[in-house]
FIZADO-495238 format. One record per atom (N, C-alpha, C): residue in one letter; x negated, y, z negated. Coordinates in steps of 0.2 Angstrom, whole numbers, plus 5000, padded with zeros to 4 digits. Layout:
<nodes>
AXYZ ...
</nodes>
This chain:
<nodes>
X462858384229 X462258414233 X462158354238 X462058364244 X462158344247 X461358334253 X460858304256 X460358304260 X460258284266 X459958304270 X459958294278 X458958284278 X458958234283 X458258214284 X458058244291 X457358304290 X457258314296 X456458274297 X456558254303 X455858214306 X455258274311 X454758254310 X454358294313 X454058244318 X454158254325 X453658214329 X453158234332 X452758214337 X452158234340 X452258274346 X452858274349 X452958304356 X453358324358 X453658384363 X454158384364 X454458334370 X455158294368 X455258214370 X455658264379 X455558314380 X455658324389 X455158314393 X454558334389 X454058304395 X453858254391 X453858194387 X453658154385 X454058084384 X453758034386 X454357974387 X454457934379 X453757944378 X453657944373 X453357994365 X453757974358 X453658024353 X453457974348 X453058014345 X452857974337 X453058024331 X453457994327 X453658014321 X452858004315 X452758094315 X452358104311 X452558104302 X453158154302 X453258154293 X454058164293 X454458164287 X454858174286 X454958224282 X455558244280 X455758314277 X456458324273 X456658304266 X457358314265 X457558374265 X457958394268 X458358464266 X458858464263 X459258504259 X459758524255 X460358524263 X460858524263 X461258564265 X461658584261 X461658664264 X461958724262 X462458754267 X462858714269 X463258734274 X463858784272 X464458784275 X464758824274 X465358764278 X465358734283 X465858674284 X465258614286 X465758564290 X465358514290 X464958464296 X464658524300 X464358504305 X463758534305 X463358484309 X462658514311 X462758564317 X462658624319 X462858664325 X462458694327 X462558724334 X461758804334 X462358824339 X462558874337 X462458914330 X462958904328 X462858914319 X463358894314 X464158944316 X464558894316 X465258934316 X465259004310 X464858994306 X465159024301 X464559104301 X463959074304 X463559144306 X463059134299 X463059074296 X462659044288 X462259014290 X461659014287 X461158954286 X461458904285 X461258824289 X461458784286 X461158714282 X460558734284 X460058704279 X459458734275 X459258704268 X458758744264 X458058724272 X457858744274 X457058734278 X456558774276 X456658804268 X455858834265 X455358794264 X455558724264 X455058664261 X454758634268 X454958674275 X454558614280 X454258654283 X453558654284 X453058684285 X453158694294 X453058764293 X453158794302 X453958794305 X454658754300 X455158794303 X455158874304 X455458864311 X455558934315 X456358954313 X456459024308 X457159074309 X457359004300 X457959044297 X458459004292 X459058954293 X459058934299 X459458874301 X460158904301 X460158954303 X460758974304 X460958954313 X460258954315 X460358934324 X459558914324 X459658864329 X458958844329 X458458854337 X457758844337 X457558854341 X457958844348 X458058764346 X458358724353 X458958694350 X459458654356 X459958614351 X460058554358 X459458514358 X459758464363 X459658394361 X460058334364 X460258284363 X459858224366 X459458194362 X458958124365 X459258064366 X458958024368 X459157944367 X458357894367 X458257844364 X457457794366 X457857754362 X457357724360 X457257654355 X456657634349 X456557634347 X456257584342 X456257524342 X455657484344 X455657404343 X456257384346 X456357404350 X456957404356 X457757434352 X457757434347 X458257464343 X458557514347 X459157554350 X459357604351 X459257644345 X458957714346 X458857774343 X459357844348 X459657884343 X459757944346 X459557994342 X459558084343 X459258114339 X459258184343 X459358224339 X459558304343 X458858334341 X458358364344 X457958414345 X457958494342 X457758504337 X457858564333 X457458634334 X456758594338 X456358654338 X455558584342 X455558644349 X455258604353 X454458604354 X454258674349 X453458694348 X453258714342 X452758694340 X452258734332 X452658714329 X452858664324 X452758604328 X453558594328 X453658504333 X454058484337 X454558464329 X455058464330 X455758444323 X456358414326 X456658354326 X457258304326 X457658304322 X458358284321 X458858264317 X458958194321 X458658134317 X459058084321 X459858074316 X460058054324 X460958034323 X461357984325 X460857934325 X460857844324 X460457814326 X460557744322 X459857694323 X459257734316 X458857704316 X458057704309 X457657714314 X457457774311 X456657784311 X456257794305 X455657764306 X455257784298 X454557824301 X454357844296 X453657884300 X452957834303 X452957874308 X452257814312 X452557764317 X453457764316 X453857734322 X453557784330 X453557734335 X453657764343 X454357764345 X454657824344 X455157824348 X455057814357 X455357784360 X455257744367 X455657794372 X455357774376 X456057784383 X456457834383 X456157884379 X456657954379 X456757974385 X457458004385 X457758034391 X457458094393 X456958114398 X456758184400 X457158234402 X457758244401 X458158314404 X458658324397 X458858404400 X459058454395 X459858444395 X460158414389 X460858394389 X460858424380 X461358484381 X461458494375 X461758454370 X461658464364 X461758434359 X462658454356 X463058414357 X463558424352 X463758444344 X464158484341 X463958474333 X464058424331 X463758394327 X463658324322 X463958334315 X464158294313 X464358304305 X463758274301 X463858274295 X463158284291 X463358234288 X462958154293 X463158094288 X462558064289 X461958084292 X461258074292 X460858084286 X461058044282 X460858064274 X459958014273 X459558064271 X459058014271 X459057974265 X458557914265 X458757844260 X458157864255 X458357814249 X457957824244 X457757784241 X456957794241 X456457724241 X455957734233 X456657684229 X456557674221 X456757624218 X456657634212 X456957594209 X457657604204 X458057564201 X458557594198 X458457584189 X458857604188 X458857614180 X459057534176 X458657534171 X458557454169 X458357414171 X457957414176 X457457364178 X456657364173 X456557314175 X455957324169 X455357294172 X454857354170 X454357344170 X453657304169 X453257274171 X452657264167 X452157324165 X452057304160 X451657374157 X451157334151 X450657364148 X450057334144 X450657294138 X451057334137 X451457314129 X451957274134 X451857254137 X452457194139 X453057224144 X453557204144 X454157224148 X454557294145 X454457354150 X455057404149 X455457424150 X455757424152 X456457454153 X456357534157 X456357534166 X456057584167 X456057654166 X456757664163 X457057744162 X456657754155 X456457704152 X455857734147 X455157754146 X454857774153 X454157784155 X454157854156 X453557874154 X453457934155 X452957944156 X452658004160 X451958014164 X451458014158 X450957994160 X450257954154 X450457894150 X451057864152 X451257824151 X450657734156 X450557674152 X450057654158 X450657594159 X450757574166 X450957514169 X450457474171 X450457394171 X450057374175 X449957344183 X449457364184 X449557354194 X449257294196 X449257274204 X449057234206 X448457204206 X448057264203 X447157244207 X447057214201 X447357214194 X447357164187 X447157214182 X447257324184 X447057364181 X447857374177 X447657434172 X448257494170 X448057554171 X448557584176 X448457644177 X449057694173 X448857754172 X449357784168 X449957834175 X450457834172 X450757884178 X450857944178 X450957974183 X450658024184 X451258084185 X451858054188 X452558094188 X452958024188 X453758044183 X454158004183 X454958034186 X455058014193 X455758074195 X456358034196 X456958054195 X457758044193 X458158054198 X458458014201 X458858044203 X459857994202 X460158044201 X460957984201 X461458004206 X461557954209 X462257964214 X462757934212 X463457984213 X463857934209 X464257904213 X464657874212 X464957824217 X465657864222 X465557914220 X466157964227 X465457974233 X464758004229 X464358004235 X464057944240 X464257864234 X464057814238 X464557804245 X465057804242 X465657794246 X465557834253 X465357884252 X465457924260 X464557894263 X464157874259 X463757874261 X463457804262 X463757744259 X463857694258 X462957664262 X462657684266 X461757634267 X461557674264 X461757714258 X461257734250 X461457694247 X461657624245 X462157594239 X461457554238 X461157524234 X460657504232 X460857414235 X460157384235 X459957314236 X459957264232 X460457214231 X460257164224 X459757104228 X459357064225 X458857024224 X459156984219 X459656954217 X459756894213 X459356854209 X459356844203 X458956814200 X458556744203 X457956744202 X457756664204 X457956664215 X457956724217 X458256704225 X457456664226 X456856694226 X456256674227 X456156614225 X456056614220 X455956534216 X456156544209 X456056494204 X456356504197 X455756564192 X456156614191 X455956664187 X455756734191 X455956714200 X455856754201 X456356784208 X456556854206 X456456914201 X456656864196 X456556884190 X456856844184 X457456864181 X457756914183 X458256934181 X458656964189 X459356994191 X459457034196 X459157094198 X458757114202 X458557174203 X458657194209 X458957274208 X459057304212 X458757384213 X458557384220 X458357434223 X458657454227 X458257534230 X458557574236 X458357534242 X458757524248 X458657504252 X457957514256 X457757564257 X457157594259 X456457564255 X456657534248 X456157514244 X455857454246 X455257454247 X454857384248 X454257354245 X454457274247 X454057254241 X453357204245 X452957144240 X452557114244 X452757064245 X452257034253 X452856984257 X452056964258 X452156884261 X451656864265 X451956804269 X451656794272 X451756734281 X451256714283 X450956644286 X450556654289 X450656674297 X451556674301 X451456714306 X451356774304 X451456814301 X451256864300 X450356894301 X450056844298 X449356844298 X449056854304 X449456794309 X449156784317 X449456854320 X450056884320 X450356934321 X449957014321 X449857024315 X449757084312 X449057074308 X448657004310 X447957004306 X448057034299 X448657024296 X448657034288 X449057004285 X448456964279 X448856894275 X449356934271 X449556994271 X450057034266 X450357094267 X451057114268 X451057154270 X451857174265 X452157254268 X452757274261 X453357284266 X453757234265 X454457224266 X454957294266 X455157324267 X455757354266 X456457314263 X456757334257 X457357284257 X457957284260 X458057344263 X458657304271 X458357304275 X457757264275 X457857204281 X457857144279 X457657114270 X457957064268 X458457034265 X459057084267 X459657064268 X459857004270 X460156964268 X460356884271 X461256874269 X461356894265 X462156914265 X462356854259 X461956834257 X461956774253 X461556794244 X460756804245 X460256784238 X460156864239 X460256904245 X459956964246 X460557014249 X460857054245 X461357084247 X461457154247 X461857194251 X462057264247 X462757274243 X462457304240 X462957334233 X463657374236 X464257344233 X464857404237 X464757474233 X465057524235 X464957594229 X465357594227 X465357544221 X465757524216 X465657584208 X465257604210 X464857644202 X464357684205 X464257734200 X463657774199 X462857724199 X462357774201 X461857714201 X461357774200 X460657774198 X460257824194 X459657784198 X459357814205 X458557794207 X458157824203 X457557794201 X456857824197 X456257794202 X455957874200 X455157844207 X454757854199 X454157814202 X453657794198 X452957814203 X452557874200 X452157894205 X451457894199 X450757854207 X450057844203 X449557914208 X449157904204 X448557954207 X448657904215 X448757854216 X448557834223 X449157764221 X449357754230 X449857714230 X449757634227 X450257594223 X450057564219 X450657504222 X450657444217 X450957384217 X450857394211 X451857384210 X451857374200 X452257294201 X452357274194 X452857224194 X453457234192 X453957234197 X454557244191 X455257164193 X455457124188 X455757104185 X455357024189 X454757024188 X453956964190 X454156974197 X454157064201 X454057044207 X453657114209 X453457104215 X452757154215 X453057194222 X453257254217 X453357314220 X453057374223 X453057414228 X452957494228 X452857514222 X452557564222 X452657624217 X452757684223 X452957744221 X453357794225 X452557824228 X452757854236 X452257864239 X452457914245 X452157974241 X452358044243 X451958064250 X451758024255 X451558054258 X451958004266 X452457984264 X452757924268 X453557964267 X454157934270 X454857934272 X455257954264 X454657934260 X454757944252 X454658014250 X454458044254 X454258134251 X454858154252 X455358134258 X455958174257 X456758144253 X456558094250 X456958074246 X456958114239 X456958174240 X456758214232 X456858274235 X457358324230 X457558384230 X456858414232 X457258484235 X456758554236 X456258544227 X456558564224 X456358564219 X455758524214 X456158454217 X455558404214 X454958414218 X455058424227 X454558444230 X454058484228 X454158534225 X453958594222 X453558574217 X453858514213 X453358494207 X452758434208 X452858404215 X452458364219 X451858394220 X452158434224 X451558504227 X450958524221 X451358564213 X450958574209 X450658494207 X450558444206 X450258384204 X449758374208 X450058374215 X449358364219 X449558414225 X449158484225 X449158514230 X449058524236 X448458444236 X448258444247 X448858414248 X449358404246 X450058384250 X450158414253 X450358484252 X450558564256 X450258554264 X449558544263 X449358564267 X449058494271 X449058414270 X449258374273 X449658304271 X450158314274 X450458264270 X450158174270 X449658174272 X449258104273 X448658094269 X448658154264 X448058174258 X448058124252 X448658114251 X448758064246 X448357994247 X448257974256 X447957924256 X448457874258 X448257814259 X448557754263 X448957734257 X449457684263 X449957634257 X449457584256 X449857534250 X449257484246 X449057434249 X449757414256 X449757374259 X449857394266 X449957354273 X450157394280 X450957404277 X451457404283 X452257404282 X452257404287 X452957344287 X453157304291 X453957344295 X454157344297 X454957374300 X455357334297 X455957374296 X456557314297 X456457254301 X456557274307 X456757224311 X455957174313 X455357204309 X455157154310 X455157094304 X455357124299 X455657094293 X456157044293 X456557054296 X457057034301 X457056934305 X456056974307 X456056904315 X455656854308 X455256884304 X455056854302 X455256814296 X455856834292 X456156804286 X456156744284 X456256684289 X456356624288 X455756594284 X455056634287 X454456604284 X454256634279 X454456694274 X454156744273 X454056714264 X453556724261 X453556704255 X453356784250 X453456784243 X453356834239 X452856794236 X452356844235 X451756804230 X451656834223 X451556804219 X451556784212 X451256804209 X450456794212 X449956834209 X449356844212 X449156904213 X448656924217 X448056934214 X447456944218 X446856954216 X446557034217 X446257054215 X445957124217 X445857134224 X445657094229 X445857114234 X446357074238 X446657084236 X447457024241 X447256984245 X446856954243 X446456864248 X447056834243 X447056754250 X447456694245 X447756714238 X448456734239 X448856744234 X449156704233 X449256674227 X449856624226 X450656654229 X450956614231 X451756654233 X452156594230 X452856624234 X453356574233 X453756604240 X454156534242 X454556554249 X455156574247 X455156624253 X456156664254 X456356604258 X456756594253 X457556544255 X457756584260 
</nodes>
């Protein structure tokens, strides 16, 4: 089974130089071969789109089928236009975007779109199996939790959870899709004990970071990393798809900071790039836990901290420290510096 991420922006990028990535969306591909087209060679649906609120027609052919170009944070972005009103829909087809990104400098005129092959797979923002947790009874092993289960969080509470969701890729899906391969963080890269053991996440998964450029920057003494952007090729690496790999999302009534292996994590946050890393189906079971999701995807509430980019993760690393231990309200944290 195989996913395509659609982006929802705020406008159509012909008259607009500029677009802001509002939400994301995973969808199934159900193709019939192996391109993105309008219209499909084969006269099929090519995508599940029951789950995005306001697609027009079954993606057999789409509203529109034209080819962009901008930037992010100066990054080249490109990205095909699906449906240009009520509301606006993307397939980007290279370069990162996350939601609440400005794509820049879009090109104003009508240049169709080529078919694409279906390698725009969206990233999965978890954690992997056997990493361990902090929880009231001490360290567990995360594939052993289960909702009403309590972990403990940031603010010095325990909350119970609320959904625990699965997903496994095996290593023929890593292989074709290789920026799914998960992130190691090597034991002790921060300082001694910390992570305490190796710990591996989805690249998309992000943790707490602090700097004081960051403070004069972004007036926030704390803010949440992405882990490909702290890639170093050295203490912080990607994984080859060498094996199978089993993500787990750990979801709270409200977005949370856990601990896992002494380092201070996300918990999964359904209303962020994280909503679409999870089948039609699990969608389905999100929806029934918390129903204003349907109807706005920003209902969940804010993440626990701001977030940072890649690339801003990037400019910053040399100074960036993980901190240790936090207070209920994330003043003066003890940290430790990224090497």
């Amino acid at each position: 089974m195989e996913f395509i991420t659609i982006y929802e922006i705020n406008s159509d990028p012909l008259s607009n130089t500029n677009v802001v990535v509002l939400n994301a969306y995973q969808v199934e591909i159900i193709d019939t071969d192996d391109s993105l087209e309008d219209p499909d060679a084969d006269g099929n649906p090519q995508l599940d789109v029951s789950g995005v609120p306001g697609f027009i027609g079954n993606s057999t052919n789409f509203q529109v089928f034209e080819t962009y170009s901008g930037n992010v944070g100066g990054n080249p972005v490109t990205f095909t236009l699906l449906q240009f009103s009520n509301p606006q829909y993307v397939v980007v087809t290279s370069g990162e975007v996350s939601v609440g990104d400005t794509i820049a400098n879009t090109n104003n005129s009508i240049v169709t779109a080529p078919p694409t092959e279906y390698d725009t797979i969206p990233t999965f923002v978890c954690f992997t199996a056997g990493s361990r947790i902090l929880t009231p009874a001490g360290l567990r092993r995360i594939e052993t939790l289960k909702p009403g289960d309590h972990v403990v969080t940031a603010d010095g509470s325990c909350k119970p959870l609320r959904w625990v969701g699965k997903r496994r890729l095996s290593a023929h899906e890593l292989k074709i899709d290789s920026h799914l391969c998960p992130i190691r963080i090597r034991a002790n890269s921060f300082s001694k004990g910390c992570p305490q053991r190796d710990l591996l996440i989805s690249p998309q998964h992000r943790i707490a970071v602090t700097s004081a450029s960051m403070e004069l920057y972004y007036a926030d003494s704390m803010m949440l990393a992405p882990a490909k952007g702290m890639v170093d090729g050295r203490d912080i690496t990607q994984m080859p798809p060498d094996q199978d790999v089993i993500y787990i999302h750990l979801l709270f009534d409200s977005h949370e900071l856990v601990k896992v292996e002494g380092v201070w994590s996300e918990s999964f946050y359904p209303g962020d790039t994280t909503m679409s890393a999870v089948s039609p189906a699990t969608r389905r079971e999100l929806f029934e836990l918390f129903p204003e999701l349907t109807l706005n995807a920003k209902s969940y509430g804010p993440t626990v901290l701001p977030v940072l980019k890649p690339y801003e993760v990037r400019a910053l690393q040399s100074e960036l420290s993980v901190p240790v231990a936090l207070s209920a309200d994330y003043t003066a944290p003890e940290a430790v510096r990224l090497s």
